[in-house]
N, C-alpha and C positions, 0 to 999 in steps of 0.2 A: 503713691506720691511720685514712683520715678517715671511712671504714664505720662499722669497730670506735666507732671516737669517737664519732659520730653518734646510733648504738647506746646512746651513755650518757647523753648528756650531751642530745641534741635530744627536741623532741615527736615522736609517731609518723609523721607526713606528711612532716615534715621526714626526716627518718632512710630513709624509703620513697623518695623523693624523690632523693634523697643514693644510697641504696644501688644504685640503679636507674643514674642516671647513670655511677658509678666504676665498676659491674660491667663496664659496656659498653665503658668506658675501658681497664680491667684486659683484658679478651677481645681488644679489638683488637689490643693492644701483648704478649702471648703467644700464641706457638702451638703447635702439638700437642705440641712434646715441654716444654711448660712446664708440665707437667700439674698439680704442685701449686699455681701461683696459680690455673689454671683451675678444679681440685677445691675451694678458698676460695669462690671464687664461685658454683660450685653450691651450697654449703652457705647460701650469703647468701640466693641465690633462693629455697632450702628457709625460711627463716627467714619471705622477702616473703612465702611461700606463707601461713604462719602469721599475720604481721600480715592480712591482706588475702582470704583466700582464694579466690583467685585460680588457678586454674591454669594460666593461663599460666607459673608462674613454674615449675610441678613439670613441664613440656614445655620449660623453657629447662634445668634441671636436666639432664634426662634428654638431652635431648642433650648437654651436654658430658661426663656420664659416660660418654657411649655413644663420641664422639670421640674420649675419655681411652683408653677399652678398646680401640679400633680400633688405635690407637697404641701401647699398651703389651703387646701380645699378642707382638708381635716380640720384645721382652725377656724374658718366660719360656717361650719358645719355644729362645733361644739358651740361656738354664740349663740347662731339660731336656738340652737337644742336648749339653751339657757334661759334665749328672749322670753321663749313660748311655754318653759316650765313654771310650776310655781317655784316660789321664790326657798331654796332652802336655806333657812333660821340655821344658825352653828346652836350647837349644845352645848352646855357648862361642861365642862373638866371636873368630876367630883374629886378625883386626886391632885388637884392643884394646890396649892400650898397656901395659897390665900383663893380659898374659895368665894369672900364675901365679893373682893375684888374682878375676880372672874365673873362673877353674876353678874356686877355693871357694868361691865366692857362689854360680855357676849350680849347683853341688852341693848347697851349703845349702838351695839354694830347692827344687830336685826333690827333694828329702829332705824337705824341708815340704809340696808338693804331695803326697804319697804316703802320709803321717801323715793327712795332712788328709782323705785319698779312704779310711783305714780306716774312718772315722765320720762319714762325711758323709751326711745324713742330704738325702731329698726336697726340690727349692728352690722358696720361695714366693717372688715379688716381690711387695714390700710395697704397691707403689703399684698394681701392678693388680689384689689382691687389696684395697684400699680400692675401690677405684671399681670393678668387678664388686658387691661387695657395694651401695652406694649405686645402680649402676644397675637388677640385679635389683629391689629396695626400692621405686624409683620406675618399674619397670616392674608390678611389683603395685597402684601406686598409682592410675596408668593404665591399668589394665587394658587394654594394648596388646595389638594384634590378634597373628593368629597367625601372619602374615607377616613381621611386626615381630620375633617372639620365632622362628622359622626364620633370621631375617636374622644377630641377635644368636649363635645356636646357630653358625650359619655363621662367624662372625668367631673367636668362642672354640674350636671343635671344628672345625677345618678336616677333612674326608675324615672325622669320625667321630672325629677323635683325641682324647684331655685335653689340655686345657688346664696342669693340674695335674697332677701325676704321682701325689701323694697322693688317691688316689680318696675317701676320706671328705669330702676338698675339693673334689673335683673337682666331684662329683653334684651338691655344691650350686649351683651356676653352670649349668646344664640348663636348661632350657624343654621339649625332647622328651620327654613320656610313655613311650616304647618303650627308651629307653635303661635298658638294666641296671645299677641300683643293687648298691654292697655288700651282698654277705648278712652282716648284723654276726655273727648268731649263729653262723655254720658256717664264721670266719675263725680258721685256728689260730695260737691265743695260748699260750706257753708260759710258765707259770709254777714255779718253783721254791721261793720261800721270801725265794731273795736274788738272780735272777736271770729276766729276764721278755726271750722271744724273741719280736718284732711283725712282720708282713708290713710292708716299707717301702711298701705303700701303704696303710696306717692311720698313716704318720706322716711329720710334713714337721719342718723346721728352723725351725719356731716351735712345737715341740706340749707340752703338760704332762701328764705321767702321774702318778696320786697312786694307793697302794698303802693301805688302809686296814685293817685288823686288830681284831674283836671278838671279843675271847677272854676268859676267867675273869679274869684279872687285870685289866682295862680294854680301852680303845681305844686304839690306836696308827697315827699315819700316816706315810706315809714319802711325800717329795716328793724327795729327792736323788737321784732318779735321773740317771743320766748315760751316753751309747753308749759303750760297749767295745770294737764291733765292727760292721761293717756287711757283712755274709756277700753275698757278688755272685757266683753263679754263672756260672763262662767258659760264653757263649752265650745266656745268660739274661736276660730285661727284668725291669722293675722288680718285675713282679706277683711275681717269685720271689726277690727280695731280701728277705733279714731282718734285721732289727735288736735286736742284743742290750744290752740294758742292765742297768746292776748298780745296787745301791744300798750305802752303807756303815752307812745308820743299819738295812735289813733284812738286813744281813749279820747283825748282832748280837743281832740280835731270836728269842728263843727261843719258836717256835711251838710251838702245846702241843694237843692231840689235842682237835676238837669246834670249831676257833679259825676264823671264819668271814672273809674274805680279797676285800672288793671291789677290781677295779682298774678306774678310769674311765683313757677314755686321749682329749684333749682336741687336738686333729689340728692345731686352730692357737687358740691360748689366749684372743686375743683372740674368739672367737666360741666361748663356752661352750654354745652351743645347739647346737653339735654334740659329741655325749660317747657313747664307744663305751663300755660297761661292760661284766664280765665278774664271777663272783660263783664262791669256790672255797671247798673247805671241807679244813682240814688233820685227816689222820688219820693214827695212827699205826699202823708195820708190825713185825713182831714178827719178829726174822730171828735164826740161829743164836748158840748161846753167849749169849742173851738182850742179844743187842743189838737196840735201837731205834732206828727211825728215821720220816720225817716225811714224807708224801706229799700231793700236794695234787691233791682232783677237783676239776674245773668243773664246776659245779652248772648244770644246763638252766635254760634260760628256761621 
């Protein structure tokens, strides 16, 4: 607060001054797993850097995101470890005091775990998906050697692994050249009309899909999407997971022959610079007793 304050109310030396000292204050008295006052105070040093231009302050930065990410790698590490396990069922308490009771709760819940595991979709954590982003950022800023960006490589992809399980997330947190990116264009996307099947690794549990529609009548866009389904084949890792989602407002939607059909699919919403898009075009097929109906190609890049 006396930062912030400083910030509004002091001249710039004073507030520099101010901000320098309480950072120092704030670091000592949190440590690694405090990571949101710690990510405050990079943000502040990001500011000095501004007033002052200085870089010292983008090398005091850069290391506590780097600290932050050291620390928080353990936490989407055990998600991962969760997404791809089977689900464990909690056990009754045979010495519970009301045992009848404990059988319908421990029921209710593994009945809720298992709801939950039909459409659960790739897990981001938030915080080390903040500070990933912030440290990449200020490691471009310092064009940090390439010891430095193997070291990083090494904390996030331990033996080669993701980090992120959503690959279109994943790449972006790299330093290594050699590492195999998504092929966007030769990922199959299946489109229907009112129903769109995604590799669960183009999609985590932050992502937004928008379905857009230019046809004779106007434009139409459809964001309601929501998972119906998340298909996990016994034996299978993520790369072979798919996820199906529906829409109510393109349930209703009457596509009409020529009706041209983009879908962007946005892998975690807050970072719209990553947008997978896919471009289809609806035609119609001419099948017995003059009945019609509505097929959609993917149109090549």
């Amino acid at each position: 607060m006396a930062i912030v304050s400083a910030k509004e109310i002091r001249d710039k030396n004073v507030y520099i001054q101010t901000a320098r000292e309480y950072s120092e204050v704030i670091l000592s008295n949190a440590d690694g797993e405090n990571w949101a006052l710690r990510y405050f105070v990079a943000q502040i040093y990001l500011d000095l850097y501004k007033q002052t231009g200085s870089k010292e302050y983008l090398q005091k930065a850069y290391d506590i995101a780097l600290n932050n990410v050291n620390v928080l790698v353990e936490s989407q590490k055990e998600l991962n470890l969760a997404y791809l396990s089977d689900i464990q069922e909690v056990s009754v308490n045979k010495e519970a005091e009301d045992e009848d009771r404990e059988k319908k709760e421990v029921k209710q819940y593994n009945k809720l775990l298992k709801a939950q595991r039909k459409v659960e979709l790739p897990p981001v954590d938030e915080a080390l998906y903040l500070n990933c982003d912030l440290l990449f950022a200020l490691a471009e800023q310092l064009d940090i050697s390439v010891d430095e960006q193997k070291k990083i490589d090494a904390i996030l992809h331990e033996n080669g692994e993701p980090v992120f399980l959503t690959q279109a997330l994943d790449e972006k947190f790299w330093f290594e050249s050699a590492y195999k990116k998504l092929d966007v264009q030769n990922i199959d996307i299946d489109f229907d009309g009112k129903t769109l099947k995604i590799p669960a690794v183009c999609i985590a549990d932050r992502s937004r899909i928008t379905v857009s529609v230019d046809g004779s009548s106007g434009n139409q866009t459809f964001q309601d999407w929501t998972v119906k389904k998340v298909y996990r084949p016994k034996g299978a890792d993520c790369s072979d997971f798919i996820v199906i989602f529906t829409s109510e407002t393109a349930k209703k939607y009457k596509y009409e022959s020529g009706d041209k059909i983009a879908v962007q699919i946005t892998p975690v919403a807050e970072s719209a610079d990553e947008i997978l898009e896919y471009d289809y075009k609806a035609t119609v097929i001419q099948k017995a007793f003059a009945f019609k109906t509505i097929s959609f190609e993917r149109a090549a890049k």
